[in-house]
C-alpha positions in Angstrom: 47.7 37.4 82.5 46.6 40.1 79.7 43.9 41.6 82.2 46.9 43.0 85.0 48.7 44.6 82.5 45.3 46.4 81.1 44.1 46.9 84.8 47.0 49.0 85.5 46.9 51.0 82.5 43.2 52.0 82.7 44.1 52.8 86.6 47.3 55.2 86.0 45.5 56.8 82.5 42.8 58.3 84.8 45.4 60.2 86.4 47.5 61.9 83.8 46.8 65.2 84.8 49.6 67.7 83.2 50.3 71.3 84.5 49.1 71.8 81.0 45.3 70.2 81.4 45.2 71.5 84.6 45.5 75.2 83.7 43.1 74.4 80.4 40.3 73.4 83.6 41.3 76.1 85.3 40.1 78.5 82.4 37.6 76.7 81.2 36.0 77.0 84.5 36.6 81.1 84.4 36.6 81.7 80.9 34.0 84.2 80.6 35.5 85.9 83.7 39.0 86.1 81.6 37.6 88.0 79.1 35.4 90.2 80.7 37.8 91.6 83.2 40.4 92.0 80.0 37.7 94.4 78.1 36.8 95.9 81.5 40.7 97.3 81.9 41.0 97.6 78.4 37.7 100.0 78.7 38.8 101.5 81.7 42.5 102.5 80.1 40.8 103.9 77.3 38.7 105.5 78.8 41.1 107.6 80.5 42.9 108.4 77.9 39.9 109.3 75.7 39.3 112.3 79.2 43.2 113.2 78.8 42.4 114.0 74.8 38.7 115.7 76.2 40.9 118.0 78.6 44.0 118.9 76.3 41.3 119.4 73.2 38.9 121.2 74.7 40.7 122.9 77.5 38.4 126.2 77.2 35.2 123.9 77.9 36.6 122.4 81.0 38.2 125.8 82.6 34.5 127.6 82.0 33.2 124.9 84.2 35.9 125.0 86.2 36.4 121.2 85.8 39.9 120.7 84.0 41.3 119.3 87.7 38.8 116.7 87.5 39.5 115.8 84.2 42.9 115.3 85.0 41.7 112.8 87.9 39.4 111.1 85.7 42.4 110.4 83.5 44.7 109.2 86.0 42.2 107.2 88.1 41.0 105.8 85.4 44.4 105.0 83.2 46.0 103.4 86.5 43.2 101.4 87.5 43.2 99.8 83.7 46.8 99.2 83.5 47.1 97.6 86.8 44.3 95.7 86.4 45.5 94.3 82.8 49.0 93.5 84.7 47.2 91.5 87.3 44.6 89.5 85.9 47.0 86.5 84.7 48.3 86.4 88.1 44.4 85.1 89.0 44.9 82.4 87.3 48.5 81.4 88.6 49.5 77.7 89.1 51.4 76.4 91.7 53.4 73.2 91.4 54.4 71.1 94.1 56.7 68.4 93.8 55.7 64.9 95.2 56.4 61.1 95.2 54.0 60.2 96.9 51.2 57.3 96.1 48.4 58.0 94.2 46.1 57.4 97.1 48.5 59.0 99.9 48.0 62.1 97.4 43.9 62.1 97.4 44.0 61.2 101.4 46.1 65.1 101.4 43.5 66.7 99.4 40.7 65.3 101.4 42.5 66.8 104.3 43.1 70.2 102.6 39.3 70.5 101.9 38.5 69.7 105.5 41.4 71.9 106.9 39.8 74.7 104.9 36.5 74.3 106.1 34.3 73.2 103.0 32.6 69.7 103.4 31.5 70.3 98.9 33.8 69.8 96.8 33.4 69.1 93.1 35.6 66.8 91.3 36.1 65.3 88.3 38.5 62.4 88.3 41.7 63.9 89.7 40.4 67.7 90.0 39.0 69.3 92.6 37.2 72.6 93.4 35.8 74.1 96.4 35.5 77.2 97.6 37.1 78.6 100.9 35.0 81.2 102.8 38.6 82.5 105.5 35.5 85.1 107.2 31.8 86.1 106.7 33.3 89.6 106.0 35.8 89.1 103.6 35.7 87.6 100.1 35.3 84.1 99.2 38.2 82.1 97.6 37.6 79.2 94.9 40.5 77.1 95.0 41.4 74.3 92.6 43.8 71.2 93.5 44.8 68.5 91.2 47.6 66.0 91.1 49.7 63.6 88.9 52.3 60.7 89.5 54.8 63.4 90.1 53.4 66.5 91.4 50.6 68.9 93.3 48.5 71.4 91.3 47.4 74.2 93.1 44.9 77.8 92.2 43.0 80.3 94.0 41.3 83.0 92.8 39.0 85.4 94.6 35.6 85.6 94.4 32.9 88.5 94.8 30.2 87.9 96.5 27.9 90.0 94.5 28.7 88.7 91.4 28.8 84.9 90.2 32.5 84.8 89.0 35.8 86.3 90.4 36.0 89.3 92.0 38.6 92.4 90.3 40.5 93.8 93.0 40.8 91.9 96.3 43.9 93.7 97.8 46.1 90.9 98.2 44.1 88.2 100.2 44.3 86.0 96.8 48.5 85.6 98.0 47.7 85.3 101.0 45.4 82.2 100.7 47.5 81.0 98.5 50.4 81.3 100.7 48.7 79.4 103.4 47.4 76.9 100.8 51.1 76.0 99.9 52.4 75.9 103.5 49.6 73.5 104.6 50.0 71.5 101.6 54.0 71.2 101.5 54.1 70.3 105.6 51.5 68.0 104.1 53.6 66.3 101.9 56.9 66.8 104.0 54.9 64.8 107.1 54.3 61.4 104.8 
């Protein structure tokens, strides 16, 4: 009579995934990318600034090459790009939360047909967390998207990925959302379906 009990504890601790452990897996699987792209913006905002001070401080320089214009550029091309960049790279790693009842099982049967739905037969998991990536065209950027669940709810995130380099990619013009978008709307008529 002791064994049920323990049974069904050691069944529902495998899956106590929390909003809070899923976004720690999230990062840990990007953490070097999470820091690098921070310095990168940080470096980039800097660095305009730093041609602004160059310009204003050494204005004579610039007009006897005939370059202040450029400066200027340099500054604001430079100054935007940081500062947008450092407002946008939390939203890559943005979780969505879906509510659900459903069974435990009836929640990995969804996810299997998520990963199918968005073409990728290899998908890593680990326990209750799952990670594949979604290739929408051979001319756009790749998408890794992670999925997880608990007794109560969905766990969703995609991020973008460059092809030329092994982590995300920095700017990807809003096709992050827009997988995203798709990923909750098949996952939600999903769940409305069972």
């Amino acid at each position: 009579m002791n064994s049920l009990p323990s049974q069904i504890l050691n069944v529902s601790s495998n899956y106590k995934m929390t909003l809070d452990l899923f976004q720690q897996k999230v990062l840990k699987a990007n953490w070097y990318d999470k820091y690098f792209y921070y310095l990168l913006f940080l470096a980039a905002t800097l660095g305009g600034l730093f041609f602004l001070y160059d310009v204003i401080s050494h204005q004579a320089k610039y007009d006897k090459l005939g370059t202040r214009y450029l400066g200027y550029l340099a500054f604001l091309f430079l100054t935007t790009l940081g500062i947008s960049g450092l407002y946008f790279v939390p939203n890559r790693y943005k979780v969505i939360t879906i509510a659900s009842a459903l069974s435990i099982d009836k929640k990995r049967n969804l996810i299997n047909k998520i990963v199918k739905e968005f073409g990728n037969p290899f998908c890593e998991t680990d326990n209750d967390f799952y990670g594949f990536i979604y290739d929408k065209n051979w001319w756009t950027s790749d998408y890794k998207i992670y999925l997880s669940f608990d007794l109560n709810n969905f766990y969703a995130s995609v991020q973008g990925v460059t092809r030329a380099y092994r982590g995300g990619g920095i700017i990807d013009f809003g096709g992050t959302k827009k997988v995203r978008k798709k990923l909750i709307g098949y996952l939600t008529s999903l769940v409305d379906v069972q």
